[in-house]
C-alpha positions as CSV (number, residue, x, y, z in Angstrom):
1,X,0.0,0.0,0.0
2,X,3.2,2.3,0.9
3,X,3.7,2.0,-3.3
4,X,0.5,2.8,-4.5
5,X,0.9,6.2,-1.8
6,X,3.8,6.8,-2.9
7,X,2.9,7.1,-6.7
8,X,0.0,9.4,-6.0
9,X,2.0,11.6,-4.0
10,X,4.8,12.0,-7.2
11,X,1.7,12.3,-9.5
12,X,0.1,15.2,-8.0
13,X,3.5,16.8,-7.2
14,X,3.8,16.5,-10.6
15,X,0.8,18.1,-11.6
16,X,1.6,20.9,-9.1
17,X,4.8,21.6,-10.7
18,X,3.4,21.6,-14.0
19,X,0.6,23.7,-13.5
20,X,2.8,26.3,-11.3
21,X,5.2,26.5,-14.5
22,X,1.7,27.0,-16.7
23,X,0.6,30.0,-14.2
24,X,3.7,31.8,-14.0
25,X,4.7,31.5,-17.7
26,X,0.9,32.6,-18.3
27,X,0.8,35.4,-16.1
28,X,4.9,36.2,-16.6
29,X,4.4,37.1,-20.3
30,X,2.2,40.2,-19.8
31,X,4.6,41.4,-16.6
32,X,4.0,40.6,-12.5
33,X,3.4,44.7,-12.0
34,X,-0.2,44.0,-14.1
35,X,-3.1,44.7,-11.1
36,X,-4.5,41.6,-9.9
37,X,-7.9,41.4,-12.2
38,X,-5.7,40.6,-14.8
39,X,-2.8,38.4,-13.5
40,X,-6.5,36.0,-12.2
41,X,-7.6,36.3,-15.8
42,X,-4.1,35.0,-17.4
43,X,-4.7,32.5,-14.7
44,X,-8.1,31.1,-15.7
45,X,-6.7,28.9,-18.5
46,X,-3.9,26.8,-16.8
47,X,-5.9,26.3,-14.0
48,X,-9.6,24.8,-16.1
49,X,-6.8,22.6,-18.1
50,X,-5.3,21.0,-14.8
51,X,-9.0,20.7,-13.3
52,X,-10.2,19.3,-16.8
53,X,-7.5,16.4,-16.6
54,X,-8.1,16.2,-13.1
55,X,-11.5,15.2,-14.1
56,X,-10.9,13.3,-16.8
57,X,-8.4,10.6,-15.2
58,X,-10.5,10.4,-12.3
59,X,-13.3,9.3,-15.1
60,X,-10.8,7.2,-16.5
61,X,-10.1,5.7,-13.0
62,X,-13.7,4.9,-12.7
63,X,-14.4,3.5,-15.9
64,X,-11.1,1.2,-15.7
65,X,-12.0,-2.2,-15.3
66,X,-10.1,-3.8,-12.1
67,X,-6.6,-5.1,-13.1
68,X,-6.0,-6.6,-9.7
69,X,-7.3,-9.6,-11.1
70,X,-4.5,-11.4,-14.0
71,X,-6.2,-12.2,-17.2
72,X,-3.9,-14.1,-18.5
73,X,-1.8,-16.9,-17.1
74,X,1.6,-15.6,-18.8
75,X,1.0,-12.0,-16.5
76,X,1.4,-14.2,-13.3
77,X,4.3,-16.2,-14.5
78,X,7.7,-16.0,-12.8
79,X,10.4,-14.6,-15.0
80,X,12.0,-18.2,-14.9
81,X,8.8,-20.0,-15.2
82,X,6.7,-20.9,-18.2
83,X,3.1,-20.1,-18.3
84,X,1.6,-23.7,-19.3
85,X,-2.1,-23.9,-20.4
86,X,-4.0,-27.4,-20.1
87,X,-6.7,-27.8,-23.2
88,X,-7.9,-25.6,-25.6
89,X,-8.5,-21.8,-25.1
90,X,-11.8,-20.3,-24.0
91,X,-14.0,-18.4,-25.6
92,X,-14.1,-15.0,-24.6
93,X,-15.8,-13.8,-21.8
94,X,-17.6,-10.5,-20.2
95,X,-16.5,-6.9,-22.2
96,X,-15.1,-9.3,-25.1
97,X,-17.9,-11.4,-25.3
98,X,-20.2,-8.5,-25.4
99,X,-18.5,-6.5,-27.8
100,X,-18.3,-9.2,-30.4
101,X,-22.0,-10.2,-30.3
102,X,-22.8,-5.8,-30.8
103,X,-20.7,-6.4,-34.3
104,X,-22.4,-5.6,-37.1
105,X,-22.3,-8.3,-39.8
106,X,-19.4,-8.0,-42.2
107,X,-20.1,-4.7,-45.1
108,X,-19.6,-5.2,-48.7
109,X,-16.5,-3.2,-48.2
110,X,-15.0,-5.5,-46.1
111,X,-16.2,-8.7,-48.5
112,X,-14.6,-7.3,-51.0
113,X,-16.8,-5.2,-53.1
114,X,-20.6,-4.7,-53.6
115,X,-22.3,-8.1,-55.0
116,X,-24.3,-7.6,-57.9
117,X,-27.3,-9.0,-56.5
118,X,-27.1,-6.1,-53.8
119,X,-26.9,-3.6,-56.4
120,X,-29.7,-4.8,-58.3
121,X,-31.8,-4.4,-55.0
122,X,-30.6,-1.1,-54.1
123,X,-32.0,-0.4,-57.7
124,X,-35.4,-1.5,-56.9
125,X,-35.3,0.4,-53.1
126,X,-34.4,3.8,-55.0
127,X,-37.1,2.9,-57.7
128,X,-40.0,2.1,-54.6
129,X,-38.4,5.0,-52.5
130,X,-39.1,7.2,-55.7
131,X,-42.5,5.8,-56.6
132,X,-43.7,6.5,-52.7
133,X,-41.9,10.0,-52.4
134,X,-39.6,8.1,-49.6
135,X,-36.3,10.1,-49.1
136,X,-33.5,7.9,-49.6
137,X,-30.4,8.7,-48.5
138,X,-27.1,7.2,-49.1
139,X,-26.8,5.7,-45.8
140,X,-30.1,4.2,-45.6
141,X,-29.8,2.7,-48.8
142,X,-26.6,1.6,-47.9
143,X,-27.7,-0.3,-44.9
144,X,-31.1,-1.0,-46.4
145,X,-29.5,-3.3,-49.3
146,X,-25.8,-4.2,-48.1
147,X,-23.9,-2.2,-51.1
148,X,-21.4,0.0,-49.7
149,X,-21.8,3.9,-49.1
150,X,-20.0,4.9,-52.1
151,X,-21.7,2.7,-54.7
152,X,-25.1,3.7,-52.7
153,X,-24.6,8.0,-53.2
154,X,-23.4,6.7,-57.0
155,X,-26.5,5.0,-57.5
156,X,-28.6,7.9,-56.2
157,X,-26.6,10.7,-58.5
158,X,-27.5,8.6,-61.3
159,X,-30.8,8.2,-60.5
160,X,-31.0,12.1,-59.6
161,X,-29.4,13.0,-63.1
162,X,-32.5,10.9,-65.2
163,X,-30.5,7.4,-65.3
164,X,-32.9,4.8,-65.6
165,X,-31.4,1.5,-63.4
166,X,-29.7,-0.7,-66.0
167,X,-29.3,1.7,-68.6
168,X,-25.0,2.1,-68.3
């Protein structure tokens, strides 16, 4: 526990030092013999930035998850000691888990390119969106029939400048 202290105590020193450097070369550009109104006003700045990272690393602090806990065998290891695993690896679990059932099923960018088949259907959504006075954005389309962004706002331009789909 003396550690942990002990590493708190040289962080906020730290940030002590650092923000007395900020106020005086603040305050020392424009001369010390300025009245006082002014000298608070030159110090404003320095002192919101400390108290905005202040805040922010204590958010960060909060948010952390706990790493008191070792995630992985090899981080308890001794430096002479292998880290051995028995059986196969295990799925991942809690943020990980989480995070990779919110993914978003891969994009036509990311296969490779827009499928023809997608196109075609993104065809027939501008048509309908057209027919009911729907207004289709790129996005939407996009999302709507799988083709990328791009080959969604190119589809919509062409429709926009009197293109009829499949006339090239």
């Amino acid at each position: 526990m003396g550690a942990v202290w002990r590493v708190l105590a040289w962080a906020w020193a730290l940030t002590a030092v650092g923000l007395a450097a900020s106020l005086a070369g603040n305050i020392g550009h424009a001369g010390w013999r300025m009245p006082p109104g002014t000298l608070a006003t030159f110090a404003v700045a320095p002192v919101a930035a400390a108290a905005a990272l202040g805040t922010a690393l204590g958010l960060v602090k909060v948010a952390a998850p706990d790493t008191a806990k070792p995630v992985n065998p090899a981080a308890t290891a001794q430096p002479h000691q292998e880290a051995h695993t028995s059986g196969p690896v295990s799925p991942p679990t809690g943020g990980a888990q989480k995070a990779a059932q919110r993914r978003a099923p891969a994009t036509a960018a990311q296969r490779g390119g827009d499928d023809p088949a997608a196109v075609a259907q993104a065809r027939k959504a501008i048509i309908n969106a057209t027919s009911s006075g729907e207004v289709l954005t790129d996005r939407k389309l996009a999302r709507a029939t799988g083709v990328t962004r791009y080959r969604a706002a190119v589809l919509l331009a062409e429709r926009a400048n009197g293109h009829r789909p499949g006339e090239e």
